[in-house]
C-alpha positions as CSV (number, residue, x, y, z in Angstrom):
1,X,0.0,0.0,0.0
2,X,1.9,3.2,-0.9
3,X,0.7,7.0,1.1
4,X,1.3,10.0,-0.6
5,X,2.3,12.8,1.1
6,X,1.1,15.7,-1.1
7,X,2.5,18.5,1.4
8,X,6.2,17.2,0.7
9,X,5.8,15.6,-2.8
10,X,7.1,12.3,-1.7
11,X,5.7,8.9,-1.1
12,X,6.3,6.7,1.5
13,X,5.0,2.7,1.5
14,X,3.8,1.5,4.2
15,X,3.4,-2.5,4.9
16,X,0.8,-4.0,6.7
17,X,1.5,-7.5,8.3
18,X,-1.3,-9.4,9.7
19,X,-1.0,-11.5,13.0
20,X,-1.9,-15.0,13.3
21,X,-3.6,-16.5,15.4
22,X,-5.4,-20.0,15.6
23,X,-6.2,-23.0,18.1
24,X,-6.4,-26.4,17.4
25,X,-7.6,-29.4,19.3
26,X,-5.0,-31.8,19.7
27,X,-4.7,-35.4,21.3
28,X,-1.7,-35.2,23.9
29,X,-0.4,-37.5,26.7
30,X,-4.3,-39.2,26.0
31,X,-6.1,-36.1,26.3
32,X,-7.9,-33.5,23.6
33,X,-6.3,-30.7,24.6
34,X,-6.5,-27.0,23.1
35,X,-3.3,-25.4,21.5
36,X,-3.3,-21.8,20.8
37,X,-0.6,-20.5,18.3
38,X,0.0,-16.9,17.5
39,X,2.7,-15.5,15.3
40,X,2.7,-11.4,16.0
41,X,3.9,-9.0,13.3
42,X,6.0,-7.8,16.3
43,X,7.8,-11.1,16.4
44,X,10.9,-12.2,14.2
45,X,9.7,-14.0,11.3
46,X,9.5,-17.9,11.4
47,X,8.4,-17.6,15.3
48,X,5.3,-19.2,16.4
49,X,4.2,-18.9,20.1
50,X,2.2,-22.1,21.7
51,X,0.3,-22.1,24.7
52,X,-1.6,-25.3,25.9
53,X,-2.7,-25.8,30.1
54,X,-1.6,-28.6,31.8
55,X,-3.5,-31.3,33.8
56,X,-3.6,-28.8,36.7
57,X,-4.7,-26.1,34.7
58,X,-0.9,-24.1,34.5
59,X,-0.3,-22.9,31.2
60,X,2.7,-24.1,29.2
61,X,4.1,-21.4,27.1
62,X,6.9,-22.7,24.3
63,X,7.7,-20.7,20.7
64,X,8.5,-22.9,17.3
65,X,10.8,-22.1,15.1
66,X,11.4,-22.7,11.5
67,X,14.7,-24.3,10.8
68,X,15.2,-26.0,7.3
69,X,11.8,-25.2,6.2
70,X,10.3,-27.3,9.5
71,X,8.8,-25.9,12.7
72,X,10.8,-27.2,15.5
73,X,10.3,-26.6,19.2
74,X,13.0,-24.0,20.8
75,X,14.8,-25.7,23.3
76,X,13.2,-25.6,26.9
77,X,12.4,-28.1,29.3
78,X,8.9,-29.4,28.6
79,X,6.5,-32.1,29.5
80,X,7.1,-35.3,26.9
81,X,3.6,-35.1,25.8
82,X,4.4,-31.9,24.0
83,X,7.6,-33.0,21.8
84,X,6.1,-35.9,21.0
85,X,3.8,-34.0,19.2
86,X,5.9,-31.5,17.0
87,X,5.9,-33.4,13.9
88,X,1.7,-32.3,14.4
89,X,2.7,-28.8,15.1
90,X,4.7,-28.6,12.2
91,X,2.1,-29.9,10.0
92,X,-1.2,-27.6,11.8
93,X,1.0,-24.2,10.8
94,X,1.7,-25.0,7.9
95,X,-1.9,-26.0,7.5
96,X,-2.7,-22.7,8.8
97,X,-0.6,-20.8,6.4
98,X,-1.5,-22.3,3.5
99,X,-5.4,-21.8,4.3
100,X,-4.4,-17.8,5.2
101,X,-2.7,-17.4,1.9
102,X,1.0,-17.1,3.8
103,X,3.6,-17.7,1.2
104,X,5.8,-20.7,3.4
């Protein structure tokens, strides 16, 4: 989207990015739990933030990143029940990007 600026006879572009933001029901560690991504304008690009509660109702925060063209979990020290299901993760963003017209 370009502005013009008619007082200074310029133009300047300015570029919208949209955030994302979806949840997705997901079977983990035998339960349907709910997994909320968000990927903010704000944040570097290829960064996905996850957020899912746990059986006591504490909410586990972790970010993906894309390395090689695959979403990957940043290192952190989570419950097994979550890496066991990147490969899922992967596969729901790029689900998600495809459906929101997000080049990959």
């Amino acid at each position: 989207m370009l502005y013009n600026n008619l007082s200074k006879g310029s133009l300047m572009q300015i570029q919208f990015i949209r955030n994302i933001q979806f949840t997705k029901l997901v079977k983990a560690d035998g339960r349907l739990r709910e997994f909320n991504f968000r990927k903010s304008n704000g944040l570097a690009e290829g960064l996905f933030t996850v957020d899912v509660s746990d059986d006591r109702g504490n909410r586990i925060v972790l970010r993906m990143q894309r390395e090689d063209g695959i979403w990957k979990i940043v290192k952190q020290q989570l419950p097994a029940w979550i890496w066991e299901n990147e490969s899922i993760f992967h596969n729901l963003i790029e689900e998600e990007l495809g459906s929101s017209g997000f080049s990959r």
